[in-house]
C-alpha positions as CSV (number, residue, x, y, z in Angstrom):
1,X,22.9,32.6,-31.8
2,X,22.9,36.1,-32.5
3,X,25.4,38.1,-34.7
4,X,26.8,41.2,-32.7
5,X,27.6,42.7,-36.6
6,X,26.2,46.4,-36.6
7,X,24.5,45.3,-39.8
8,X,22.4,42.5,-38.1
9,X,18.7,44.0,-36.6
10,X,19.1,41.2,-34.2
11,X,22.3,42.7,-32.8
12,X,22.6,42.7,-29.2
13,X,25.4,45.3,-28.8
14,X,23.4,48.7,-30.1
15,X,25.5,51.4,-32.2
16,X,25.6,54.4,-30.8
17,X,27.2,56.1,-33.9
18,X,24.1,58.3,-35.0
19,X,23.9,59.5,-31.2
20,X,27.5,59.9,-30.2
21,X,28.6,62.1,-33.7
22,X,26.2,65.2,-32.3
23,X,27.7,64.8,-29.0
24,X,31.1,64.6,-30.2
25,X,30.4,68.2,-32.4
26,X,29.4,69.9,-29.4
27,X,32.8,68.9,-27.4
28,X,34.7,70.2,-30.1
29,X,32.8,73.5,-30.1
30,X,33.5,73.4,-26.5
31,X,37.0,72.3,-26.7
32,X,37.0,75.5,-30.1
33,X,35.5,77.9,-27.6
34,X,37.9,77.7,-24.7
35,X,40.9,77.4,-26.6
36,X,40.5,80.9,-28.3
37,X,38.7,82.3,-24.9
38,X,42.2,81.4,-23.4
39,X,44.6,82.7,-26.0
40,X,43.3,86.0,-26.9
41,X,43.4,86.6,-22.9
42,X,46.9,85.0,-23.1
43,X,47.9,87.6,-26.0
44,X,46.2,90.7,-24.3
45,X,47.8,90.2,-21.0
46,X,51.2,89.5,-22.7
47,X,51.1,92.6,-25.4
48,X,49.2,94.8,-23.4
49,X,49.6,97.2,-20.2
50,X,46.1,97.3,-18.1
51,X,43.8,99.6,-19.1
52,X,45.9,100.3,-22.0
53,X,42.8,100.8,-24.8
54,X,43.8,100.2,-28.7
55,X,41.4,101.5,-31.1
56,X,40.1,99.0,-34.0
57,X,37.8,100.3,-35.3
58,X,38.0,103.7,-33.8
59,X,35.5,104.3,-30.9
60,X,33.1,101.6,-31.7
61,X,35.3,98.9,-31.2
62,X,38.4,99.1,-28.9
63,X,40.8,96.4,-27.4
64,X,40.7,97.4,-23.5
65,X,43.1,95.5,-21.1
66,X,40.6,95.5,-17.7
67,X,40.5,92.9,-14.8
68,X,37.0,92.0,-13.4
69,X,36.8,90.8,-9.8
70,X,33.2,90.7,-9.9
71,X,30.4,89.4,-12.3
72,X,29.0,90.7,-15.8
73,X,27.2,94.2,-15.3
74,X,29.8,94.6,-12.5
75,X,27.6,92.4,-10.5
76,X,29.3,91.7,-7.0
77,X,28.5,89.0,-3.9
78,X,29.6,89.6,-0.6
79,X,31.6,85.8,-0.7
80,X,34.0,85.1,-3.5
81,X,33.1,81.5,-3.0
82,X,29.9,82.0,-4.4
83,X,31.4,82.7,-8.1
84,X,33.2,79.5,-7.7
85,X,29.9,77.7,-6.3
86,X,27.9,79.0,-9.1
87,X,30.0,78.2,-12.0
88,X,30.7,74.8,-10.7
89,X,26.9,74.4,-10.5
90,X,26.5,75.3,-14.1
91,X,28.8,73.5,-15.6
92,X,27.9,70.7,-13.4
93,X,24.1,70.8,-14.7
94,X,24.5,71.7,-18.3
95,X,27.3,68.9,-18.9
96,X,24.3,66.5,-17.4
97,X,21.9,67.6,-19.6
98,X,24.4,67.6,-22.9
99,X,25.1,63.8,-22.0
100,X,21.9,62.9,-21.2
101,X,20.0,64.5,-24.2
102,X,22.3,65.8,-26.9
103,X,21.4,63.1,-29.1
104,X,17.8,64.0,-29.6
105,X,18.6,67.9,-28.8
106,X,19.2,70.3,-31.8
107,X,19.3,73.7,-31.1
108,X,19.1,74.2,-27.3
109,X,22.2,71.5,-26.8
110,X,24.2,73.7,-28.9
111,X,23.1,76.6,-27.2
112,X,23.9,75.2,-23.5
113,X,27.3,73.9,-24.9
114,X,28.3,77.6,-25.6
115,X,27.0,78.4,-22.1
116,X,28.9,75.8,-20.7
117,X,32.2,76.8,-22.7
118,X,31.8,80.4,-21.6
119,X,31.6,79.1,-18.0
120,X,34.3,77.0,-17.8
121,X,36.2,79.7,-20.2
122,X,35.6,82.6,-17.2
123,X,36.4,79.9,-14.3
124,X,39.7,79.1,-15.7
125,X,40.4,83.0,-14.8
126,X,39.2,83.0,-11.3
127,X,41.0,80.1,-10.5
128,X,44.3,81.0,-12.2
129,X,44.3,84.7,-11.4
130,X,41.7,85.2,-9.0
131,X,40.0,87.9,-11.6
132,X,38.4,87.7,-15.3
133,X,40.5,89.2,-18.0
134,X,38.5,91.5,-20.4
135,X,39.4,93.4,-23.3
136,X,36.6,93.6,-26.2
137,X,35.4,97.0,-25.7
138,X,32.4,98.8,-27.9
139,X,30.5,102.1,-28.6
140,X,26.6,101.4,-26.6
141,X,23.3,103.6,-25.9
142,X,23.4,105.1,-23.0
143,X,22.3,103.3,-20.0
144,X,22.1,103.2,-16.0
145,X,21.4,100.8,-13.3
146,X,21.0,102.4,-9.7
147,X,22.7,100.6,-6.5
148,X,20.8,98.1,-5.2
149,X,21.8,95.4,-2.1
150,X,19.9,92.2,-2.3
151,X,21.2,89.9,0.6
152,X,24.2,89.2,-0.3
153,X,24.2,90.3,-3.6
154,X,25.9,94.3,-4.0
155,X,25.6,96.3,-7.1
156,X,27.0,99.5,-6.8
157,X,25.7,101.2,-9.5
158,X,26.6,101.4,-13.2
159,X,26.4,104.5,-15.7
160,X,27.6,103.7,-18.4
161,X,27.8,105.1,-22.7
162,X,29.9,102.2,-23.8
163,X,28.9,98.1,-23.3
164,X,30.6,96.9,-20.6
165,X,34.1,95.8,-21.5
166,X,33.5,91.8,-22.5
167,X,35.6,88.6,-23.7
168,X,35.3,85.6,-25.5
169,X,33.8,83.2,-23.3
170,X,31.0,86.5,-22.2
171,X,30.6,86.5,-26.3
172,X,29.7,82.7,-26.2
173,X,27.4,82.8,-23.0
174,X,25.4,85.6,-24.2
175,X,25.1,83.8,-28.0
176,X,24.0,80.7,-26.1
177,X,21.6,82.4,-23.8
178,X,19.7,83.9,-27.4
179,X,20.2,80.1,-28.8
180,X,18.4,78.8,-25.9
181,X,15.4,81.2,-25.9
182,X,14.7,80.6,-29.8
183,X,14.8,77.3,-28.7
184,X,11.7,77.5,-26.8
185,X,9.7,78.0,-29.4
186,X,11.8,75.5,-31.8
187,X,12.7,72.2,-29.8
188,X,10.9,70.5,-27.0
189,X,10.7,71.6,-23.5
190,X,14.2,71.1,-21.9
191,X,12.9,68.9,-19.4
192,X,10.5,66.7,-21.5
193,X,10.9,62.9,-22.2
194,X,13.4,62.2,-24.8
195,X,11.6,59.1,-26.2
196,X,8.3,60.5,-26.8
197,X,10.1,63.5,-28.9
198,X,12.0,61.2,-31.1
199,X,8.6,59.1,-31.2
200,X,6.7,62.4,-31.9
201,X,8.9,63.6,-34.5
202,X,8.5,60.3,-36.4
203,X,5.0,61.0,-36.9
204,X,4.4,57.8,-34.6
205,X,2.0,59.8,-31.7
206,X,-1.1,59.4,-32.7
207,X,-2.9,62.6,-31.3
208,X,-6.6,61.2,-30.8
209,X,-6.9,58.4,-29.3
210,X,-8.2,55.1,-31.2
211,X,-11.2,53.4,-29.7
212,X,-13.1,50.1,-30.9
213,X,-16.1,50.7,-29.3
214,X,-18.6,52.9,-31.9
215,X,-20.6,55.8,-30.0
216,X,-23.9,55.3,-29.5
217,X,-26.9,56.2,-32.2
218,X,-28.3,59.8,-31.5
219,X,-31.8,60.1,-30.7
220,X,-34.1,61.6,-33.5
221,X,-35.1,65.1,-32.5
222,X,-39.2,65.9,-31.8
């Protein structure tokens, strides 16, 4: 008869303590993330008249109360739905992948986790208020993007000497979106097989492959 103690190798009930604590980090960075994405908006829209701009630290860095119908860059789609669709998409796929491989992720699940705060962050405005509320507003190069229509994507154009104005949950997107490039060249593929990384980074994967059978004598040279 087996003991179920955590202690006992011969357990039959496996502890998941060493692959739930990462997991449980990353949904308090989520829960961290939201939260203050939600309550500086809360305080800006409360204290603030739009498009009434405080300085902080001058012209580089203003507090600018603006409402964004459309997406980052001033992106637009002809369909409101399609914010809706895509966000739910998003957070649909990188909550999969956080449950399925956090626990032998490092750096990329942390990076998709501030994606997916910044997503659901942004959502909770469209749904609530139908718009995104921006206020975070800082000195930038100079820089424009020409209209363009793309099926049913619209852009109309964007010239612009200042970044455009920006939140919280844009702040943890973009952070993630860096995260998850560096990643590429520090964790795994995203899509690999969990088990052979863990094995791998063990030192267990034998790179050549073992053989019993000894290769044949070369012939002597005339």
């Amino acid at each position: 008869m087996h003991s179920h103690s955590p202690d006992n190798p011969l357990s039959d009930t496996p502890t998941h303590t060493a692959a739930t604590h990462p997991l449980r980090a990353m949904w308090l960075l989520l829960l961290v993330v939201v939260v203050l994405d939600q309550l500086t908006k809360f305080l800006v829209v409360s204290s603030m008249d739009l498009y009434e701009s405080i300085p902080v630290l001058g012209d580089f860095l203003r507090f600018t109360y603006i409402r964004n119908p459309g997406g980052a860059f001033g992106l637009r789609w002809e369909h409101v739905s399609v914010y809706y669709i895509a966000a739910g998409l998003v957070i649909v796929w990188i909550t999969w992948q956080i449950f399925r491989e956090g626990h032998t992720r490092r750096m990329s699940m942390w990076a998709l986790t501030l994606i997916l705060s910044g997503a659901i962050g942004n959502l909770i405005d469209r749904v609530l208020q139908g718009e995104v509320v921006d206020f975070i507003d800082c000195e930038f190069f100079d820089l424009a993007v020409p209209a363009f229509n793309i099926g049913i994507i619209n852009h109309p154009g964007l010239a612009m000497d200042r970044w455009p104005t920006f939140n919280i949950a844009d702040s943890a997107v973009t952070v993630g979106v860096v995260l998850l490039m560096i990643s590429l060249f520090r964790d795994p593929v995203l899509f690999g097989n969990p088990q052979t990384e863990i094995v791998a980074s063990e030192g267990a994967v034998e790179t050549t492959p073992s053989s019993d059978v000894a290769p044949p004598p070369q012939q002597p040279t005339i």
